[in-house]
C-alpha positions in Angstrom: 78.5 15.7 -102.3 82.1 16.0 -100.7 83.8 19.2 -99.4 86.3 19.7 -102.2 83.5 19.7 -104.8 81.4 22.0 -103.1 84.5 23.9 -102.4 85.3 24.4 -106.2 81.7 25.9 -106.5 81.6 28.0 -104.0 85.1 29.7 -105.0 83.3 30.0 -108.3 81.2 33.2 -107.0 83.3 36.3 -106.2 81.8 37.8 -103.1 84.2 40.2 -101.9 82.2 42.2 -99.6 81.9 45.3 -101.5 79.9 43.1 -104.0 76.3 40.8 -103.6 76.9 37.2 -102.1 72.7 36.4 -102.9 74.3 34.0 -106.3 76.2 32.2 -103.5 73.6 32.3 -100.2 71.0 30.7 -103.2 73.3 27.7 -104.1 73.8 26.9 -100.5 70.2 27.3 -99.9 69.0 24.9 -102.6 71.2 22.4 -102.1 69.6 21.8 -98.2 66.9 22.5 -99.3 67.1 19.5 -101.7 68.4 17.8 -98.8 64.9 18.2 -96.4 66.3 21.2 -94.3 64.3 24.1 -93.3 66.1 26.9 -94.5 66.0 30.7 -93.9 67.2 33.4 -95.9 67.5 37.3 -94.8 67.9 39.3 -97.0 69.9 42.7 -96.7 67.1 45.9 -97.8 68.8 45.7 -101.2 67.9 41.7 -101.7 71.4 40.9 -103.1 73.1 40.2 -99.9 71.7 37.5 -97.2 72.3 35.5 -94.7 70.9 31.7 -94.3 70.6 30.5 -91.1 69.5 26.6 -91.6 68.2 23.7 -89.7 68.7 19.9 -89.8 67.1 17.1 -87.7 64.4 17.7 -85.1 62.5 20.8 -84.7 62.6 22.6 -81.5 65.4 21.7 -79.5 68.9 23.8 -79.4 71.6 21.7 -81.1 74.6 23.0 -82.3 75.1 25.9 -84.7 77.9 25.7 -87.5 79.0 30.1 -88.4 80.8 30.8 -90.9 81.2 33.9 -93.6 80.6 33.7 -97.6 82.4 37.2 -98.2 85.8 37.1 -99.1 88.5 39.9 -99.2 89.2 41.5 -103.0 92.0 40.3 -105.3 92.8 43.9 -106.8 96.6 44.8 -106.9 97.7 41.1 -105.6 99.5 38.6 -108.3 97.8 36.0 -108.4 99.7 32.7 -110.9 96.6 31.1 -110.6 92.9 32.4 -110.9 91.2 33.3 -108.5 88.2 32.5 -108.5 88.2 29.3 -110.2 89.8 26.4 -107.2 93.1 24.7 -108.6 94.9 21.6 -107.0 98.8 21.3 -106.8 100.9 19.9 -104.4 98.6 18.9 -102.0 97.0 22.2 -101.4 93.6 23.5 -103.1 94.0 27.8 -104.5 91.6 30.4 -104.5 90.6 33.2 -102.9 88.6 32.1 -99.6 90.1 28.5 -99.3 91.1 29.3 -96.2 89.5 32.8 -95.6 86.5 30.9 -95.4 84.8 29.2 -97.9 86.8 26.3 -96.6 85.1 25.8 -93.6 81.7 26.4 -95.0 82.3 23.8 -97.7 82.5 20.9 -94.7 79.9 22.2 -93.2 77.5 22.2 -96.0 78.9 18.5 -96.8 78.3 17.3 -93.0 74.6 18.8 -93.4 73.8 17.1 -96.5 74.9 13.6 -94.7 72.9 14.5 -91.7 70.2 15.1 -93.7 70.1 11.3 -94.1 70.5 10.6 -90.6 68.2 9.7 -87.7 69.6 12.9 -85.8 68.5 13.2 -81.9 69.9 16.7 -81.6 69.8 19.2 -84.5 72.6 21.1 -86.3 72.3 24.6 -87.2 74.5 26.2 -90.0 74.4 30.1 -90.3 76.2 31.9 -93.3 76.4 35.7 -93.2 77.9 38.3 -95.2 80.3 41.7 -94.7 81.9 39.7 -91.8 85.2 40.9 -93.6 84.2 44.7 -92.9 83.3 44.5 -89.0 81.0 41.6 -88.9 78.2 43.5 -89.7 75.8 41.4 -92.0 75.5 38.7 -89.2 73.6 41.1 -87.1 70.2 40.8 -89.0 71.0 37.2 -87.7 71.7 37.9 -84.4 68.4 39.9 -84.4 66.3 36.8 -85.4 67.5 34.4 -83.3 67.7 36.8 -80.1 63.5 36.5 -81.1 63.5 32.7 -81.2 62.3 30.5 -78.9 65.5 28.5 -78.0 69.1 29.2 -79.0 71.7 26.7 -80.6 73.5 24.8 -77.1 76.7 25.4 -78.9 78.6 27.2 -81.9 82.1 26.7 -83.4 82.7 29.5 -85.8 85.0 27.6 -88.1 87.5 30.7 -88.4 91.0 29.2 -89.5 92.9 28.2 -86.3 94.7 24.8 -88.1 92.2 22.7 -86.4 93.5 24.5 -82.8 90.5 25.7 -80.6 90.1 28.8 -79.8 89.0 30.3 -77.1 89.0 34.1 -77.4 89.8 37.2 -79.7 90.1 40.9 -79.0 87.0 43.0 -79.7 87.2 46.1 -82.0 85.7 49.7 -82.7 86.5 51.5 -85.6 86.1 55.5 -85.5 86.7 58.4 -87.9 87.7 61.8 -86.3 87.4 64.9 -88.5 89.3 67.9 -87.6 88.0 71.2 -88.6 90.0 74.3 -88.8 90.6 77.5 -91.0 92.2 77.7 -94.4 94.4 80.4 -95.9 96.9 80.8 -98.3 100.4 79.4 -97.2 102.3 82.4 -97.4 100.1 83.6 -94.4 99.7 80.2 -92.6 100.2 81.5 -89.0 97.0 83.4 -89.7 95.6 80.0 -90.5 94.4 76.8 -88.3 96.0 73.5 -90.1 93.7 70.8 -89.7 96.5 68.6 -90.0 98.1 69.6 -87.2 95.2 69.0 -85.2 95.1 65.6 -86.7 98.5 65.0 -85.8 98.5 66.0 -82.3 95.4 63.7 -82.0 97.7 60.9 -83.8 100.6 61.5 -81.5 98.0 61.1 -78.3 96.7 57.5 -79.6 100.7 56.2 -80.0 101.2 57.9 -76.4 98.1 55.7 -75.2 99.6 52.6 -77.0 102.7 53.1 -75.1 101.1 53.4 -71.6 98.6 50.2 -72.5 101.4 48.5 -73.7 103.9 49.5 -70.6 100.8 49.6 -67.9 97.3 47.7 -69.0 96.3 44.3 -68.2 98.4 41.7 -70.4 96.8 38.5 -71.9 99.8 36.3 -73.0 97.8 33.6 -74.8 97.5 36.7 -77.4 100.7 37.1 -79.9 99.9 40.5 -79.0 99.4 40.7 -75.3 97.5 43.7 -74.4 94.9 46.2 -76.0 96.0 48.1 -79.3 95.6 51.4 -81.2 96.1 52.0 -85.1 95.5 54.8 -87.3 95.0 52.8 -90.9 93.7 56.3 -92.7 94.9 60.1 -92.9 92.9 62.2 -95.7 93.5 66.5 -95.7 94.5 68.9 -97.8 94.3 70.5 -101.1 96.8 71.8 -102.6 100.6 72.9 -100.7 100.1 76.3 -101.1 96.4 76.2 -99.2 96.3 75.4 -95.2 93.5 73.1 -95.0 90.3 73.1 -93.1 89.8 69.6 -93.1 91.5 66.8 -92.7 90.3 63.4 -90.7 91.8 59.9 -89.9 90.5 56.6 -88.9 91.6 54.5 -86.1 90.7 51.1 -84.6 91.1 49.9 -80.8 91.3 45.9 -80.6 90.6 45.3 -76.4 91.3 42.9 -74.4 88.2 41.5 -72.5 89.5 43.2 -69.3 89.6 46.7 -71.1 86.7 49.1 -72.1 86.8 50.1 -75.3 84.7 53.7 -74.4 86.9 54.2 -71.5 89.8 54.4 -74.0 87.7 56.3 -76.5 86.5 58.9 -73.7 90.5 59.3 -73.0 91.1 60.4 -76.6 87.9 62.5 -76.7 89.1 64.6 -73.3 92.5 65.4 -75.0 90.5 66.6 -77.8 89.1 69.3 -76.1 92.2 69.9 -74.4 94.1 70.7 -77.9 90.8 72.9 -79.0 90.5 74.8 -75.4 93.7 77.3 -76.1 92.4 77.9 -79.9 88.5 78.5 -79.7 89.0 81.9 -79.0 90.8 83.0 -82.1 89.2 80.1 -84.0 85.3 79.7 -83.2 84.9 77.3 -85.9 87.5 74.7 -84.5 86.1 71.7 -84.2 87.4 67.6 -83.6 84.6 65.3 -84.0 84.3 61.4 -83.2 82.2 58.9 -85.3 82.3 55.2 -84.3 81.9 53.6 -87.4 81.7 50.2 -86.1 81.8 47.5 -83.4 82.2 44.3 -81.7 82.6 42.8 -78.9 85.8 40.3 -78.0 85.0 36.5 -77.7 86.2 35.5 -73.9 85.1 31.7 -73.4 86.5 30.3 -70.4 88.7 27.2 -71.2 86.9 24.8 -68.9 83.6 25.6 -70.4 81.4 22.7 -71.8 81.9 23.8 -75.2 85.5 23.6 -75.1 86.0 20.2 -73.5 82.9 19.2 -76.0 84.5 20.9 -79.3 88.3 19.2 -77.8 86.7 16.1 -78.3 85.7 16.5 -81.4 89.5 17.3 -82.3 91.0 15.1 -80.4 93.4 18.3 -79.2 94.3 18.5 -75.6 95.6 22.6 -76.0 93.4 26.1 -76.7 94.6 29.5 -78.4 93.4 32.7 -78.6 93.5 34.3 -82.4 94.6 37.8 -83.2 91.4 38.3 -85.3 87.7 39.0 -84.7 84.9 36.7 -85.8 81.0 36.8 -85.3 81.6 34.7 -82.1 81.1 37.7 -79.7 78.5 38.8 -80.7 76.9 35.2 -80.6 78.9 35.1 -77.2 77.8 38.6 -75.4 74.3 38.9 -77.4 72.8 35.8 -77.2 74.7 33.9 -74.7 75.6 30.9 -76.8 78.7 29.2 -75.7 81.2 29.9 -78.3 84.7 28.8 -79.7 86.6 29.3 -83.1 87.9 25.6 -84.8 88.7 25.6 -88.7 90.8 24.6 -91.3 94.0 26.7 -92.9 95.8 29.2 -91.4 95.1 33.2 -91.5 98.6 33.4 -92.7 97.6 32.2 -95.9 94.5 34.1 -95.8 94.0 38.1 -97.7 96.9 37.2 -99.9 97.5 36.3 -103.7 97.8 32.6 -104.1 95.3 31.9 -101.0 95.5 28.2 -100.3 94.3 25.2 -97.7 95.7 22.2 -97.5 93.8 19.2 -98.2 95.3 17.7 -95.1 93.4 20.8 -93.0 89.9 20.1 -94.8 90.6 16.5 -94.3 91.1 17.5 -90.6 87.8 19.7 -90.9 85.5 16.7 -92.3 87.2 14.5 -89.5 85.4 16.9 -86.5 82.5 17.4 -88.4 82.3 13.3 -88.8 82.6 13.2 -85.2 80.0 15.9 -84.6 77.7 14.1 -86.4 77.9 11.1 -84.2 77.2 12.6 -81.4 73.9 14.8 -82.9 72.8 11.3 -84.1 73.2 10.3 -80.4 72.4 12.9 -78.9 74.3 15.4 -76.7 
C-alpha cells in the first residue's frame, strides 16, 4: 500500500486533539499487524486516545525509531474551499487538514513498514504514534514511560516534523503557566477603595515584555533560530465582570520558548520575585492579595550536536549536506533529555502550510519522504 493511499485514510479521521484518535491508532495498528509486526497500543485512562509504538524485523536489538503525531489542529473558524477531512489532489499538491501537520509523515512511514515487513531486515525499525502532541506533547509521555522500562532503546529517531526534507537539529523547549491574580472587588464609583486584579495582571504583563527586552538585548543568541534568543508571550487575559465592578480576579497565560543555554525556572523564579515585589506594598491594606503561578505544561528543547552520528547518518539518507534548527517543539526532547536517544527532525511540507485552511503537501515532498525512507530501509536490511 503506497503513502498517498494511506494518506487519504488517514485524513479521513478527524483527530484534532480535543477529540479521541483510538478510530485512527486502530487502523494503523491493524494494518502492521496484518503485516507480522508486534504492535503495542497504550491507551490513555479514558481508552479513546493511544499511542502505538511498533516493531518490525528482529527482536531485541535497538534499531531505529520512526515519531510522529496522529492529532491534528481544529478546522473551526478557517475557510476551507476544499473539505477537510476528506484528501483532494490539484496541482500537484495533496489538501487536508494534517498533510503536512503530520499525517504526511506518518503515511510513509506506515508504507516503508509494511515493505519492511517483507524484508530480511538485520536491524529493526521502530514506529511510535502518539497523541495531544499539538497541546504540549503530552500524550507521548505514557510512551516515554514504557520505553524508559525497556530493555534497550531505539539507536536512532527522526521525528518526521515538516522541515522540507532539511534536518534539523534543534528546537527551543517550552513551559506554559497560568498566573491568577487575586484582589478586592467594589463598586466603581469607589474603586480606589478597591484592589483591580487587572492591574495586578498588567504590571505582571509589563514585567514579562521588560524580560523579553533584556533577553532579547542581553541573553545568549542562537542564530541558526529565525528567532535568535529565548522568548516570552502572554496568548490569554480573562477578568472582570461587569465595568461598573472592580474585579477580584483576573489571570493570564504565558509561555517561555528557551534556548538550550537558558533555564526556563530561572526565568520563571525572575517573574515570581517581582510578584512579591508588586504584592509587598499592598498586603497590609489588602490581606487577601494574592499572584499565584501554575505551570501547566512542559518540555524540554531538542539540542543535537551537528556532528553527531545521527545527523551524518540521517544526512545520508537525504542526500543534504546543510542542518536547521525549527521554531517549533516536537517530542524529540523529550526522547533526547529522557531517554537519551539520539535525535533529529526530517519530514515532508512545510509548517508554513501547516494550522491553516487549505493545508497542503506537495507530492514532490512525500515523494522526497518515501525516497529517505527507501534508503532507510536499505540500510536496516544491511544492517547499521
Amino acid at each position: 500500500m503506497n503513502t498517498q493511499t494511506i494518506l487519504r485514510e488517514l485524513i479521513k479521521f478527524p483527530t484534532i486533539s480535543a477529540d479521541p484518535n483510538r478510530d485512527l491508532i486502530d487502523y494503523c495498528a491493524d494494518l502492521l499487524k496484518n503485516a507480522g509486526a508486534d504492535v503495542t497500543i497504550i491507551e490513555d485512562e479514558s481508552g479513546k486516545k493511544a499511542n502505538l509504538y511498533a516493531t518490525i524485523g528482529p527482536a531485541g536489538l535497538p534499531g531505529v525509531l520512526l515519531s510522529g503525531h496522529t492529532d491534528v489542529v481544529p478546522v473551526e473558524g478557517q475557510q476551507w474551499s476544499v473539505p477537510p477531512f476528506e484528501m483532494t489532489e490539484d496541482d500537484g499538491k495533496l489538501f487536508g487538514r494534517g498533510t503536512t501537520d503530520m499525517k504526511g509523515f506518518v503515511a510513509s512511514a506506515l508504507s516503508i513498514a509494511l515493505e519492511a515487513s517483507k524484508k530480511e531486515l538485520k536491524t529493526p525499525l521502530h514506529l511510535a504514534l502518539s497523541y495531544d502532541e499539538e497541546i504540549g506533547c503530552v500524550g507521548v509521555r505514557s510512551m516515554i514511560e514504557m520505553l524508559s522500562e525497556a530493555p534497550f532503546r531505539p539507536q536512532f529517531c527522526i521525528v518526521g516534523e515538516p522541515t522540507s526534507m532539511s534536518v534539523a537539529t534543534g528546537h527551543k523547549g517550552k513551559t506554559a503557566c497560568k498566573v491568577t491574580c487575586q484582589g478586592r472587588e467594589a463598586h466603581s464609583a469607589l474603586a480606589p477603595t478597591a484592589l483591580n486584579a487587572i492591574h495586578l495582571v498588567c504590571d505582571m504583563i509589563s514585567f514579562i515584555r521588560n524580560l523579553q527586552t533584556e533577553i532579547a538585548q542581553s541573553f545568549t543568541h542562537d542564530q541558526d533560530y529565525d528567532i535568535p534568543y529565548t522568548t516570552l508571550h502572554v496568548g490569554k487575559i480573562e477578568g472582570g465582570v461587569a465595568l461598573n465592578i472592580v474585579p477580584n480576579q483576573s489571570s493570564f497565560m504565558f509561555e517561555i520558548r528557551n534556548l538550550i543555554e537558558d533555564n526556563p525556572e530561572m526565568l520563571l523564579e525572575k517573574i515570581k520575585v517581582h510578584a512579591e515585589q508588586v504584592l509587598e506594598p499592598i498586603k497590609t491594606s489588602f490581606p487577601e492579595a494574592a499572584i499565584d503561578f501554575t505551570v501547566t505544561n512542559t518540555y524540554p528543547p531538542l539540542s543535537t550536536a551537528k556532528d553527531a552520528e545521527v545527523v551524518s547518518f540521517v544526512k545520508s539518507l537525504t542526500g543534504s549536506n546543510a542542518t536547521i534548527k525549527v521554531a517549533f517543539g516536537t517530542e524529540g526532547g523529550l526522547f533526547s533529555s529522557e531517554l537519551g536517544i539520539p535525535t533529529v527532525v526530517c519530514g515532508p511540507g512545510s509548517m508554513a502550510q501547516g494550522h491553516k485552511p487549505d493545508e497542503f503537501i506537495s507530492i514532490e515532498q512525500l515523494d522526497k519522504c518515501d525516497a529517505m525512507l527507501d534508503a532507510l530501509l536499505e540500510r536496516l536490511i544491511s544492517g547499521i
